[in-house]
N, C-alpha and C positions, 0 to 999 in steps of 0.2 A: 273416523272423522273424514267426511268428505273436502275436497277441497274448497269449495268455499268457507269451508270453515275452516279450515287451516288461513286462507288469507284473512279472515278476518281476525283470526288471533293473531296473525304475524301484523294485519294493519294496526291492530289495537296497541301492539308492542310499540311503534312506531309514530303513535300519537294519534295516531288518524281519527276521526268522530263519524257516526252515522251518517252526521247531518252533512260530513263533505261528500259522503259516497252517494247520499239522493240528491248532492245539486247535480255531482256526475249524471248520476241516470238521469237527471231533468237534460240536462244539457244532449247527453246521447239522443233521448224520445226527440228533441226537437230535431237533433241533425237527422233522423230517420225519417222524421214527414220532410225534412227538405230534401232526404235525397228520392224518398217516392213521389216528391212534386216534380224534382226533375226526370227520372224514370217517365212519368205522364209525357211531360214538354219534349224531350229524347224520344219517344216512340212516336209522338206526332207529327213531328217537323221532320226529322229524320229516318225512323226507322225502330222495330222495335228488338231488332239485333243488336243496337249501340244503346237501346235502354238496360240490354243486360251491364252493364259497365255501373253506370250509378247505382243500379240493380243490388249488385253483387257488395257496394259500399253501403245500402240502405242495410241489408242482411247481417253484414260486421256489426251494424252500428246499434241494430236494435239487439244480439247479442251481446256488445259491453255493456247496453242500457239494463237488460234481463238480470246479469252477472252483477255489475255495478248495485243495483237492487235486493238483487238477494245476500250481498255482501252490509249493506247498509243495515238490513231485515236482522242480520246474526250480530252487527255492533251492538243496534238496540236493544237486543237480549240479552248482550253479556254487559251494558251501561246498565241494564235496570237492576243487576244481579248484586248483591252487599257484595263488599269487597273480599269477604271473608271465604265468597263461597267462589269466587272465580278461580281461573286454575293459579297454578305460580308463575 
């Protein structure tokens, strides 16, 4: 059992639904184009040494979004599953 499949049995334990893990990733995708639109405006105005800074937060972001995603992907597989056949 890789770990995302561990969080998603332990989110599943804990109420959590697919559909909350892909607003996350919706939510993550959007903060990653804003922080690559500031990267853009940071390396323009400024310098492209102080675009690594949002850089570096664009990269976190589209990782929880990636993560977030593939957690939401293994809810809805174990949502679709009879209840019979899930684990205990």
């Amino acid at each position: 059992m890789g770990w995302h499949d561990a969080l998603a049995v332990r989110s599943a334990e804990l109420g959590k639904t697919s559909t909350e893990f892909k607003a996350g990733a919706r939510r993550k995708a959007i903060a990653t184009g804003l922080f690559l639109m500031a990267v853009c405006a940071v390396g323009y105005f400024v310098g492209w040494m102080w675009a690594l800074v949002p850089g570096a937060a664009a990269v976190w972001s589209a990782l929880q979004c990636v993560s977030a995603a593939m957690i939401a992907s293994r809810l809805e597989a174990m949502e679709a599953q009879p209840q019979s056949e899930q684990m205990p």
